[in-house]
N, C-alpha and C positions, 0 to 999 in steps of 0.2 A: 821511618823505616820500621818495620813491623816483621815481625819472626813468624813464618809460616808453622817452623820446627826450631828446637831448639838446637840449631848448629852450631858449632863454635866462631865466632867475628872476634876480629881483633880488639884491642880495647877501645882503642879511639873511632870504629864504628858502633861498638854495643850504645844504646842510649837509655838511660833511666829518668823515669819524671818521679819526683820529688812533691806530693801532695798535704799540705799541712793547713788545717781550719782552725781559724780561732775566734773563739768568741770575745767580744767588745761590749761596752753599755750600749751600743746603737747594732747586735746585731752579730750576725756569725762573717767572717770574709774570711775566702780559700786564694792562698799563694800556691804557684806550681810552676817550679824550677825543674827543665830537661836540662842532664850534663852529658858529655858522653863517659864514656866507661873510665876514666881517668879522675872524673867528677867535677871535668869544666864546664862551665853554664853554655847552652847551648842557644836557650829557649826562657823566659820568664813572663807570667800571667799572673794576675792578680786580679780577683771581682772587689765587687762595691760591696758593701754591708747587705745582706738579706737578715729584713727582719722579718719575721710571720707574725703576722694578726692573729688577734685569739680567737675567731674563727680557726682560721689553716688548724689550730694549735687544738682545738679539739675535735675537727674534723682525724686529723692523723694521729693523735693520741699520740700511744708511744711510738708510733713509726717515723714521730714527726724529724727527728735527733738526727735518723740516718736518710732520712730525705731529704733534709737540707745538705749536710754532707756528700752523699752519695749522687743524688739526681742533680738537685739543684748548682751544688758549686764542685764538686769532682768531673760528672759527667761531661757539665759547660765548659769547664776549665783546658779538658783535655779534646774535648773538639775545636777548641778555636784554638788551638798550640797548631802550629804548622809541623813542629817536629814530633814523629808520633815514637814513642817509648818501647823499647820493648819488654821492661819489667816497670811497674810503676809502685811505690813504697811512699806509705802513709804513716804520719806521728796522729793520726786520729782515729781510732779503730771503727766508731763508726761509717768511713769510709772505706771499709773492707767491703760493704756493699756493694760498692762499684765494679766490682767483677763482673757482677752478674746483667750488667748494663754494657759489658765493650768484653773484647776478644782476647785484652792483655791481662794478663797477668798479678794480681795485686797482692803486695804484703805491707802487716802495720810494722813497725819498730815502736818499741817501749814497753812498758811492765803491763801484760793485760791484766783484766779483773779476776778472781777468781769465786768461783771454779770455771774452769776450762770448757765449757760444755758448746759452746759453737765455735770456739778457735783452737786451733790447735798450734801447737809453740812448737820450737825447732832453731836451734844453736846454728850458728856460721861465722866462720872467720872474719867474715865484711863487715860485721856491724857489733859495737860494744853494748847495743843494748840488745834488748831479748826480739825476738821475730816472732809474728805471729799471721794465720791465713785462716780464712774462712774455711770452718771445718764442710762445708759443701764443694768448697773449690780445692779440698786434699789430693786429688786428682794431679793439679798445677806444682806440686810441690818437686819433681821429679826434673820438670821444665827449670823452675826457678832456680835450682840449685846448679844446674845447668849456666843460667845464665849469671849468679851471683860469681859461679867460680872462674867467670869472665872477664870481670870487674878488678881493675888492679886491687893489688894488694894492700896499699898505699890509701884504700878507700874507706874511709866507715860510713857506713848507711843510714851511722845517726847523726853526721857532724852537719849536713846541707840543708836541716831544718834550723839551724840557728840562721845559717844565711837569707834563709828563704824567711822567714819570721823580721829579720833584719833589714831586708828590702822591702818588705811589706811597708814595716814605719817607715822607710825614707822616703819612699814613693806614697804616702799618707804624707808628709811633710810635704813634698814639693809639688801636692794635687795632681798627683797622677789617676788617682782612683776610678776620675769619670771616664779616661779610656779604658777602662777595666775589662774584661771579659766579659 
């Protein structure tokens, strides 16, 4: 379900996906949990290890970091999810990129780097850690705040990356991986 406008849906229609990349010795892999507004799992994806050769690696130099993030395992992630988001919140800030690849709406959670000079930060009751938005997509900020203040109360925006990092390893345990995304 996808927001044309930012109207107000009750909570148990609002849905957020939950996108978090980590890196391994074999390799970056993106988990992405959709809950709906209440922060029950709706939806869960998980890719296989992307590793890049040292080709790719100096072919994309430094763009390489948010192209594995963003094209490679964000983009993939959230096209083959049947449930589609309508805010989507990253513990990776290099996939703050993803915006600019799909129609929703993206923000990071956690301490960005500083100085500030492509993200822009911004406080809200939903989430104990800090929030942050591609400062090209500050436009979206208006929308989000819209839809954060949709999200039960009862919700933090940073607690579903413990889950989603948690199912990663179990579904890594019981060789889930090669149905992966």
């Amino acid at each position: 379900m996808t927001l044309a406008t930012a109207s107000a849906k009750p909570h148990g229609l609002l849905t957020l996906g939950f996108l978090s990349v980590l890196q391994e010795a074999n390799g970056w892999l993106g988990g992405y949990l959709v809950t709906n507004g209440w922060g029950r799992p709706l939806e869960f994806r998980l890719t296989t290890a992307v590793q890049p050769n040292r080709v790719q690696a100096v072919l994309y130099g430094p763009t390489l970091t948010e192209y594995i993030h963003a094209d490679v395992i964000g983009k993939t992630l959230v096209e083959k999810t049947t449930t589609k988001p309508d805010l989507i919140v990253t513990d990776s800030l290099p996939a703050l990129a993803l915006r600019a690849r799909i129609e929703i709406p993206v923000i990071g959670v956690g301490s960005p780097p500083e100085p500030l000079t492509e993200l822009v930060a911004f406080p809200h009751s939903r989430s104990s850690a800090p929030l942050v938005l591609a400062r090209k997509f500050e436009a979206d900020r208006d929308r989000i705040i819209v839809l954060l203040d949709q999200v039960d109360s009862a919700v933090d925006l940073a607690e579903p990356f413990s889950r989603v990092r948690e199912a990663v390893a179990e579904a890594r345990k019981m060789g889930v991986t090669n149905r992966a995304a």
